[in-house]
N, C-alpha and C positions, 0 to 999 in steps of 0.2 A: 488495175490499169492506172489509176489514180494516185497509185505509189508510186508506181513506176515513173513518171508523167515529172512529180515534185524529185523522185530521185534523180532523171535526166537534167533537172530545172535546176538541182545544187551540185551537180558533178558539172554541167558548164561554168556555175560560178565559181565555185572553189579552180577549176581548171583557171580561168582566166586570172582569179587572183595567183595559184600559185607561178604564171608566167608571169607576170608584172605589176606583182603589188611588192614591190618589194624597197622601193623609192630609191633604187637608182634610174638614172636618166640615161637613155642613150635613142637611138634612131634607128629608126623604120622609115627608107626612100629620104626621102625630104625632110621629112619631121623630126623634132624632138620626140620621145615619149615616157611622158612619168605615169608608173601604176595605170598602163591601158588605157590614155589620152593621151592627147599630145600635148604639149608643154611649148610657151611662149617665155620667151628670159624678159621680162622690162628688170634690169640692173643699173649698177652703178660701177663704179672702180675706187677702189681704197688701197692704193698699195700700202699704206702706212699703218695697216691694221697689227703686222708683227711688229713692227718695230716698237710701235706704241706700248702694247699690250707686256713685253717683255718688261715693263717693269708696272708690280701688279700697282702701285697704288695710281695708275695712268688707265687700269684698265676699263672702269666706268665708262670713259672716253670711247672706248668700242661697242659697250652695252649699247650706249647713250645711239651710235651710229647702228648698231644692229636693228635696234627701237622705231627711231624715226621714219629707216629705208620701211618697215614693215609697217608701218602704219601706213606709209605711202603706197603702199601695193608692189614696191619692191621686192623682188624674191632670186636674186643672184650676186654675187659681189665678187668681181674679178681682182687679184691681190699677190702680191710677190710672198711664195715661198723661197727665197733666198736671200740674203745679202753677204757675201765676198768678200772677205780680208775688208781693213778699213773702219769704223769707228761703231762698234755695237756690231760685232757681223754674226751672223746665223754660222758659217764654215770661216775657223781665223787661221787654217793652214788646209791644204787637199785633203779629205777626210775625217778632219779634226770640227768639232762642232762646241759649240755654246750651248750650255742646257738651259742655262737661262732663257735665249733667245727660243730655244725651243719649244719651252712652256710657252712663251706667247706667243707660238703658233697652234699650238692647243688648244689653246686656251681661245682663238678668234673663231677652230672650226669648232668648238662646242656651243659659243655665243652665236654662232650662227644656226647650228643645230636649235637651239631654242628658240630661236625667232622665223624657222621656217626660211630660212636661205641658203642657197644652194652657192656654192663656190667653184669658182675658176683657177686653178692657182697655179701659177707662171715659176719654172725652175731655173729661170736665166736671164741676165739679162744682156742686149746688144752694148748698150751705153755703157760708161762708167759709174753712172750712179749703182750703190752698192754695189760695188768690183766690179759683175760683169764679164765679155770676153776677155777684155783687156788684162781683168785680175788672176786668170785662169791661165793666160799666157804669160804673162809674170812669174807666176809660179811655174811654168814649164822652165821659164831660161834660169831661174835660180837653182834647177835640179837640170843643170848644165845644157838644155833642148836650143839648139839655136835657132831662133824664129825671128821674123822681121816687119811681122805685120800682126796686128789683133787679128787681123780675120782668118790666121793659122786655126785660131777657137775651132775651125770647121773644118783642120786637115791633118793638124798634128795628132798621133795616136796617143800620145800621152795627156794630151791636153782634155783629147777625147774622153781616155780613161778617167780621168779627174772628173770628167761630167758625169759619166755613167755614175762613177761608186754615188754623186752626188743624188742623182735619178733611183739609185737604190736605197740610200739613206733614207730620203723621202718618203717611198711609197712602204717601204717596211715601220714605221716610226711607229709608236706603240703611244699615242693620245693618253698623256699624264692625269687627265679630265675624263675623259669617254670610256676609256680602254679598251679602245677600239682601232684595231692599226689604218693607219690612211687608207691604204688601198682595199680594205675590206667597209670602208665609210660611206655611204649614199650619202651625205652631208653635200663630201663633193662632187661635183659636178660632171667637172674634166680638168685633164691636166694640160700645160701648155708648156711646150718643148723651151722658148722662148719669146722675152718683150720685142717685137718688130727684130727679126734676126734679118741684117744685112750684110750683104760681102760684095763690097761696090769694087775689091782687087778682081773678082769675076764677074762680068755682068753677064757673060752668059746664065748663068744662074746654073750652070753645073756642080759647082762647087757646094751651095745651097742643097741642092734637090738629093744628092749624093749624101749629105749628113742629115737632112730628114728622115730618109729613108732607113738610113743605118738606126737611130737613136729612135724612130718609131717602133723599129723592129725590137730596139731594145726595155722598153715601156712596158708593151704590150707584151714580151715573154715573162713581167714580173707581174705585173696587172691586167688582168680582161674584164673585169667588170667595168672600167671608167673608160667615160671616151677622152680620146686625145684631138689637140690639133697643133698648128703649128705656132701660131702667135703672128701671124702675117698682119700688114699691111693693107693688101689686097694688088699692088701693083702688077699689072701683064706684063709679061714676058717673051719672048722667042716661042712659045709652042702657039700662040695666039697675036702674032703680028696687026691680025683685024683692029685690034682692040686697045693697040698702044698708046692710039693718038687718045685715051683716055685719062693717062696716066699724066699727072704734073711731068714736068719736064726735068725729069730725074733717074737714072737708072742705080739700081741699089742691089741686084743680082738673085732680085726674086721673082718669080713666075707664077701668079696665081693660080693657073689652070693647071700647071704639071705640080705643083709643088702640092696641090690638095687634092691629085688624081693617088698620090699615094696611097695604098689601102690601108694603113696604118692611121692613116689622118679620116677620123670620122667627120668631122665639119670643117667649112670655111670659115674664116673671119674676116674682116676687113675693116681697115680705121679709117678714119675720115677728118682732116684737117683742115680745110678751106682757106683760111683765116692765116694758117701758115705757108699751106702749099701755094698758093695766089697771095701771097701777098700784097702785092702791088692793087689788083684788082677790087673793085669796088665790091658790097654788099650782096649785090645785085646777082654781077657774073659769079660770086662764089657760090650763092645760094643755085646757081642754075651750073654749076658743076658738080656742086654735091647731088645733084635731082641727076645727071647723066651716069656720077661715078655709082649709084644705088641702081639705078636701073640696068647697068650693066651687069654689076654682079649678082644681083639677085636671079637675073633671065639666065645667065653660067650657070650658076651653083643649080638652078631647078634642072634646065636641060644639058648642059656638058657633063657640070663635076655631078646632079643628082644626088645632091648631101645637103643639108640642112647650111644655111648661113646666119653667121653670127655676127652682128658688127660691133665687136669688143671693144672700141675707141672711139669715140667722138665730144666736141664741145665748141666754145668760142670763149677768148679769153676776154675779159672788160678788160686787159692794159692796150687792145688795139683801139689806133686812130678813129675815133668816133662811134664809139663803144653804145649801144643803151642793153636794157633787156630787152626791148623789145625784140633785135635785132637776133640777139641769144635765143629768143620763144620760137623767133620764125626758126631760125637753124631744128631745134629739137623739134617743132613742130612738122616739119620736114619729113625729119629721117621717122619722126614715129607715123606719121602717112604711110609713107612706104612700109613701114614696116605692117604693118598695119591691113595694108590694100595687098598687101600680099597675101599675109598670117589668113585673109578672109577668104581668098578665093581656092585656100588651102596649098598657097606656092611655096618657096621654101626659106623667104625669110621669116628667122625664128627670135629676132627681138634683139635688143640692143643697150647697150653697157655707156651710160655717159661718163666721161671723165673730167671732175672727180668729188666723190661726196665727203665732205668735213663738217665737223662740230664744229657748235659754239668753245671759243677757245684754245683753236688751234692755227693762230693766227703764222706760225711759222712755217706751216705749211702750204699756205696758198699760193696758187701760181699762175694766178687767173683765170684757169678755168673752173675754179671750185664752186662747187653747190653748198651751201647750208640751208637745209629745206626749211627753218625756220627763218631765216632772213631774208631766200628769195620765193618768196608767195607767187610772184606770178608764173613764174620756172616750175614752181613745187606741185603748182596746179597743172601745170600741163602733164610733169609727170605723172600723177596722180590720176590723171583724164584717162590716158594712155595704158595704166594698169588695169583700168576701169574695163577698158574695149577691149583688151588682149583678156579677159579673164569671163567675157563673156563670149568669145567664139570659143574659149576652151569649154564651157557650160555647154555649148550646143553639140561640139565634136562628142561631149560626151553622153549628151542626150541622144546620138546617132548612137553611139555605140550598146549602150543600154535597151533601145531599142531594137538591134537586131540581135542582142543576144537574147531579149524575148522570143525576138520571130523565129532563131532556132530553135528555144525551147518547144514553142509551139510547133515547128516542122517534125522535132524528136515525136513530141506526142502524139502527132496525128499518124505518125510511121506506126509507133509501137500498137496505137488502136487499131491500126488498119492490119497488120500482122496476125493482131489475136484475133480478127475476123474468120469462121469457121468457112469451109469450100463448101458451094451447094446451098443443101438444105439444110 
């Protein structure tokens, strides 16, 4: 009986391990979960981790940024796999790729693999930085498509075709480093359709929701192990009129609520600008718009959409009018409350991505809102608070679980004792 008893006790563990030790990440309700916990992102954002890295003797400069995030208790870094026709591009014709560039993309998810971070990696972008819609429709009209507006990115079929092969190239890529193809990597994370995709020529947001839908559906027939989402904003929509007057005073032709009811989109995101969206507005009212725009979507995401929320974007740049850190501490200090007073009562925001982490040295890249966790100490500290508390409710979810896969064992063995109990005498 006593065999039997430790044989039940290692067929549950090995069961549990073979369902999720496997260290990809994806979601159960609300949560994240990695290897049978749930999983809290405190990250950062580095799109410049390809571009850097593609030429090797720059690539220290990622080690250097892999290092720092992890010693800070960092453990995700959201990052552009792409760049567009245009100077150093990852794709310099539709389908046509740079191997160069490719290695340092390689070459970021193994550095990240070594340092325990997980990655977000974004296939497109809105803007023109690194081509973008705009560059994808370029190349439509040169293979004679006549188009009139970037935001065709979301309707022409050829334009489309051009994204997909790109969406393929991606997930099939065969890591020169690892030798391990992307879409078989636990490394990352999730993939992300696009940087803020908007199409302000629809505000209905049909045009939007309509090509989510298509290009999730096409993701997820080449990959099922990664989750996806869309790269949003967070702005409401038409399916949720309640909830407009939350939004800056901008329509951009996206829908938070329909656009991540998608079943293809495993989580929410949402970014958070204060600083730019309120401009005009003092310290004060932005910090208490960013405190509405979190509370909204965090209470959606738990009870409408019921998927875990990510908030992939946020910061405060020092070139605004009367700029300190302090100002910056109270901002991050903020959204990591929330995040935080959620992650604790087990709601469904799941941690948050500030933009944007730089080294020492890379002065060409700053743009106000950059982090160097060695030069801003009192910014690096709070990060650093905030990994502290999201890594000890992960300790406890996981002390709950460890404890009730005791209390089955021990329910298996009081069964199997009570069975070999003879009838009678």
């Amino acid at each position: 009986m006593k065999n039997l008893a430790v044989a039940l006790i290692l067929f549950l563990f090995l069961h549990q391990k073979c369902f999720a030790g496997d260290g990809f990440i994806r979601t159960r309700g609300i949560h994240f979960m990695l290897n049978g916990s749930p999983f809290y992102a405190n990250g950062f954002n580095a799109y410049w981790l390809m571009y850097v890295a593609s030429d090797p003797s720059q690539r220290h400069k990622v080690s250097t940024a892999f290092q720092q995030a992890s010693s800070h208790g960092l453990t995700v870094a959201r990052t552009w796999a792409f760049s567009d026709g245009g100077y150093k591009p990852l794709q310099y014709a539709p389908g046509s790729y740079n191997e160069q560039m490719f290695k340092g993309l390689d070459f970021v998810i193994a550095e990240a693999r070594r340092y325990g971070i997980k990655l977000v990696l974004s296939l497109a972008n809105n803007y023109e930085s690194f081509g973008g819609k705009k560059q994808y429709v370029n190349w439509a009209r040169s293979a004679g498509q006549y188009l009139t507006s970037d935001d065709d990115f979301f309707r022409n079929s050829v334009v489309k075709g051009y994204y997909k092969n790109h969406i393929r190239t991606i997930l099939n890529r065969f890591n020169t480093f690892t030798g391990i193809l992307y879409k078989n990597d636990p490394t990352i994370m999730a993939w992300e359709l696009m940087n803020e995709p908007r199409c302000t020529s629809d505000p209905s947001g049909r045009t939007i929701q309509a090509w989510i839908m298509e290009m999730a559906s096409y993701v997820k027939s080449i990959d099922t192990s990664h989750m996806l989402e869309a790269g949003l904003e967070g702005f409401y929509g038409q399916s949720s009129p309640q909830r407009m007057n939350l939004n800056p005073s901008f329509n951009v032709g996206t829908d938070f609520i329909a656009n991540n009811r998608i079943p293809g989109i495993d989580f929410a995101t949402v970014h958070s600008y204060p600083d730019q969206w309120l401009s005009s507005s003092n310290n004060e009212n932005q910090l208490s718009f960013l405190n509405n725009w979190l509370n909204g979507h965090i209470q959606d995401a738990q009870y409408v959409l019921k998927k875990p929320l990510l908030l992939t974007e946020f910061g405060k740049s020092w070139k605004d009018h009367n700029f300190s850190p302090y100002q910056r501490d109270m901002l991050f200090n903020t959204v990591y409350y929330k995040i935080y007073a959620s992650a604790k009562r087990g709601g469904a925001a799941a941690g948050g991505l500030f933009w944007q982490l730089l080294t020492e040295g890379m002065d060409t890249f700053r743009d106000g809102y950059e982090i160097v966790l060695s030069e801003n100490s009192s910014t690096a500290n709070v990060i650093s608070q905030q990994a502290r508390k999201l890594y000890q409710i992960r300790k406890i979810f996981a002390r709950r679980r460890n404890l009730e896969m005791w209390r089955r064992a021990r329910r298996a063995q009081r069964l199997a004792r009570n069975r070999g109990k003879p009838i009678g005498k």
